[in-house]
C-alpha positions in Angstrom: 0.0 0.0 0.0 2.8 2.0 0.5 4.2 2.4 -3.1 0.6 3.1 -4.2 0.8 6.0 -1.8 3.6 7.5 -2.5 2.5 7.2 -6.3 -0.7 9.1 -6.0 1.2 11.8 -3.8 3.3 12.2 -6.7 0.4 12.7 -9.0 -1.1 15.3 -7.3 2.2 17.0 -6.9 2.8 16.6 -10.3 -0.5 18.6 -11.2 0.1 21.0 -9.0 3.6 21.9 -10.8 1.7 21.8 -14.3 -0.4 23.9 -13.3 1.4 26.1 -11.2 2.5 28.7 -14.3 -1.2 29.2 -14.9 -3.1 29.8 -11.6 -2.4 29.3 -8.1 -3.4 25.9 -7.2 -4.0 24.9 -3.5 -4.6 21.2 -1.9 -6.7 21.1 0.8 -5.7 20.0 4.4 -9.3 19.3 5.1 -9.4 16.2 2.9 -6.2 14.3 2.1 -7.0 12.4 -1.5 -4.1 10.3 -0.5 -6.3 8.8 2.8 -9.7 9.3 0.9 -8.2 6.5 -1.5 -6.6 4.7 1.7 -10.0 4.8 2.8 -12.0 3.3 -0.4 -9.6 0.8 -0.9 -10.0 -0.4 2.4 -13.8 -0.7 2.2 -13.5 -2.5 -1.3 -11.1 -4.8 0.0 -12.8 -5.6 3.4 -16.1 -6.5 1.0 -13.9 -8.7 -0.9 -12.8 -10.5 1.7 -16.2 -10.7 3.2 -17.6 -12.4 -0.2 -15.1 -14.7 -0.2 -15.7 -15.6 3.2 -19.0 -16.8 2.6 -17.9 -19.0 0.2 -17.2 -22.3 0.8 -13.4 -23.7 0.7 -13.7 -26.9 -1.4 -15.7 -24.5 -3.8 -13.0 -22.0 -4.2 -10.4 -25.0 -4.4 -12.6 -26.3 -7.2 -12.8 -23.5 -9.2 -9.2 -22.9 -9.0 -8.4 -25.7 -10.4 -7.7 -25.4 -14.1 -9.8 -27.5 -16.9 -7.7 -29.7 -19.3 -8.1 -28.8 -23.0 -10.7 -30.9 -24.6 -8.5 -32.5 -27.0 -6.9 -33.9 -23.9 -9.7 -36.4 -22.6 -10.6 -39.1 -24.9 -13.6 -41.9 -23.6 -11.5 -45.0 -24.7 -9.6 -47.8 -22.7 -6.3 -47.3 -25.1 -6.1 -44.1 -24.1 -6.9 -44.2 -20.4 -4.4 -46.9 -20.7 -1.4 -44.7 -21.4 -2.3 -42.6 -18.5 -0.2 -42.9 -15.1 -1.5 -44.8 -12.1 -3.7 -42.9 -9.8 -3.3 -41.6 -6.1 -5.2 -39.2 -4.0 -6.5 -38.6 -0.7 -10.1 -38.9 1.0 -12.3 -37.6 -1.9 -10.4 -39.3 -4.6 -10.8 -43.0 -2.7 -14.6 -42.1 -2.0 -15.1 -41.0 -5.9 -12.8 -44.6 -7.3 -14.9 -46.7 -5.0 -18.6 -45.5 -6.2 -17.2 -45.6 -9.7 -16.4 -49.0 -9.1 -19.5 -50.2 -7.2 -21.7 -48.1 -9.6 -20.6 -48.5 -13.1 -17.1 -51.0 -13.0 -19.4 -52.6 -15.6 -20.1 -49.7 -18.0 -18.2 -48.1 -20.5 -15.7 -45.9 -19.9 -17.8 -43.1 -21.5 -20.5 -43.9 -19.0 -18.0 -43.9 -15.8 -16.9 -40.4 -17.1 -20.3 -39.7 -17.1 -21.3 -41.3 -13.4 -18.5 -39.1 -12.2 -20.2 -36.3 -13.4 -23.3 -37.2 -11.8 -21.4 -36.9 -8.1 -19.2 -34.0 -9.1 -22.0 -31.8 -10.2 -23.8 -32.9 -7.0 -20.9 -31.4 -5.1 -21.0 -27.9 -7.4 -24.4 -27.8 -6.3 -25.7 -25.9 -3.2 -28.3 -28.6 -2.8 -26.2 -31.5 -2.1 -23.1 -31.8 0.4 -19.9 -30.1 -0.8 -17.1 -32.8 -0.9 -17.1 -36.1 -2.5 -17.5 -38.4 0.1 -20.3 -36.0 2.0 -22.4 -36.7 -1.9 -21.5 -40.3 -1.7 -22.6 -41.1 1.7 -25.8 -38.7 2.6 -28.4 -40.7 3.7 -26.1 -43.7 4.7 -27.2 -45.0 8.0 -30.8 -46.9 7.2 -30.6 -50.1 4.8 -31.6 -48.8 1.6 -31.9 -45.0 2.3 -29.5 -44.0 0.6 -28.5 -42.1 -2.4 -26.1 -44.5 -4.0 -27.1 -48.5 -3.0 -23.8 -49.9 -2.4 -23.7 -48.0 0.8 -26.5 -49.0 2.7 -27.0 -52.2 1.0 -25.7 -54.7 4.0 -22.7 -55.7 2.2 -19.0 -55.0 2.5 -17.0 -52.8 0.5 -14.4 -54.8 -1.1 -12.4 -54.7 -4.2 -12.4 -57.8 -5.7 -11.1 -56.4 -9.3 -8.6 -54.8 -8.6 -7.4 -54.0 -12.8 -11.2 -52.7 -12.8 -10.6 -50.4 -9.6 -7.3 -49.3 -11.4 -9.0 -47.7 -14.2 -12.2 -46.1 -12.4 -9.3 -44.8 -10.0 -7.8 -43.4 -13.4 -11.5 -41.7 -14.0 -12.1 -40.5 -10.6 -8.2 -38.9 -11.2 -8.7 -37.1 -13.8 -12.0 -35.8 -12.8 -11.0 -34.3 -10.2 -8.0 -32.4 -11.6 -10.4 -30.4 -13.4 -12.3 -32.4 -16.6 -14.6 -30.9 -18.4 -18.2 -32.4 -17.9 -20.0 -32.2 -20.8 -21.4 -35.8 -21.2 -24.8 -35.4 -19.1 -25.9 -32.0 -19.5 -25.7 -30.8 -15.4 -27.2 -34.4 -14.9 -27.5 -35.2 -10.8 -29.7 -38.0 -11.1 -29.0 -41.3 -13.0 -30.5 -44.8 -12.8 -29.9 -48.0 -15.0 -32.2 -49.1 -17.5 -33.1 -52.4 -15.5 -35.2 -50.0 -13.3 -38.1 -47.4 -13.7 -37.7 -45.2 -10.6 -41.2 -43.0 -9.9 -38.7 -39.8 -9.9 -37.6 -40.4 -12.9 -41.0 -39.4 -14.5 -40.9 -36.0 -13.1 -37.1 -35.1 -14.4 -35.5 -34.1 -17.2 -33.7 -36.7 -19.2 -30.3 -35.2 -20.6 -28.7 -38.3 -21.6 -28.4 -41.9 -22.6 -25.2 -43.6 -21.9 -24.4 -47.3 -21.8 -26.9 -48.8 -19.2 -27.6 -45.6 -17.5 -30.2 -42.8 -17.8 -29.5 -39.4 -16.8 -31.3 -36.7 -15.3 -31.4 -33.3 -13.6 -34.3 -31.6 -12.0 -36.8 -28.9 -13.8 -36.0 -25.7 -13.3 -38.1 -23.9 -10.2 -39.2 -20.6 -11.2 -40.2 -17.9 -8.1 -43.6 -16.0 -8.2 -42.6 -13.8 -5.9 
């Protein structure tokens, strides 16, 4: 803040000497520019800050994180192939593990696309805002759930493990920034062996592999 002081002092100096041949040119005591633009940068600043604040941390991590070029992503196992094994922490092992209980089966288009499904959950203000917190709401009652596998009764465990090496490749590069473009905003999804009662009321944005997808209307406000 300093150096911008000093360089707005030197402004005003600066027009007072050009001016100075011409007419008498006096800056008043009563209200230093240099602290009235102290002041307003302070207040804009301090808002800033406040906005931000409001905003969640995982969604300002998420929208920091930079999209790879579309030409980088290709839906075919050659290519996910060539890419190196994946790590990650909490949210990465929660994302691998649905996309292997949910859609090891699918294509690999339609394991993009699942992942979608949970990421845009956690975009949207309506769901939790990590990974794992969309993977597991609900979780407690048998059945009441919002993805089977984990209130079904039955253990977790990884008995492909090449299968859970590429979904962990998926749930990788989703979460480094992919573009989501498969399901239109899709949140909802279901496979075609099922007619679910919600489904009727939804938009339907996509068809891939064994799965429908889905997102709900749009609500509209009278007010």
């Amino acid at each position: 803040m300093a150096w911008f002081k000093k360089g707005a002092l030197a402004a005003v100096t600066g027009l007072a000497m050009a001016l100075g041949a011409n007419a008498d040119v006096t800056v008043s005591t009563s209200t230093n520019p240099i602290e009235e633009i102290d002041g307003r940068l302070s207040r804009l600043l301090g808002a800033e800050r406040q906005g931000l604040s409001a905003v969640n941390q995982r969604r300002l991590e998420a929208l920091a994180l930079p999209a790879p070029a579309a030409t980088d992503l290709r839906y075919d196992a050659e290519w996910l192939s060539t890419q190196p094994a994946a790590t990650g922490g909490e949210q990465w092992a929660c994302l691998a593990e649905a996309l292997y209980f949910e859609a090891r089966g699918e294509t690999l288009k339609g394991q993009f696309a699942v992942a979608e499904v949970i990421l845009n959950r956690v975009s949207s203000r309506s769901y939790p805002d990590s990974v794992c917190g969309v993977i597991n709401q609900g979780t407690g009652k048998r059945y009441q759930c919002q993805f089977t596998y984990t209130c079904d009764g039955h253990a977790e465990v990884i008995h492909e493990p090449a299968a859970f090496e590429r979904v962990g490749k998926v749930a990788r590069i989703m979460l480094d920034g992919a573009s989501r473009t498969l399901t239109g905003g899709a949140t909802f999804y279901h496979t075609k062996a099922v007619n679910p009662s919600w489904a009727r009321k939804f938009e339907r944005t996509a068809t891939i592999g064994q799965h429908y997808f889905y997102r709900k209307p749009l609500q509209l406000s009278l007010n």
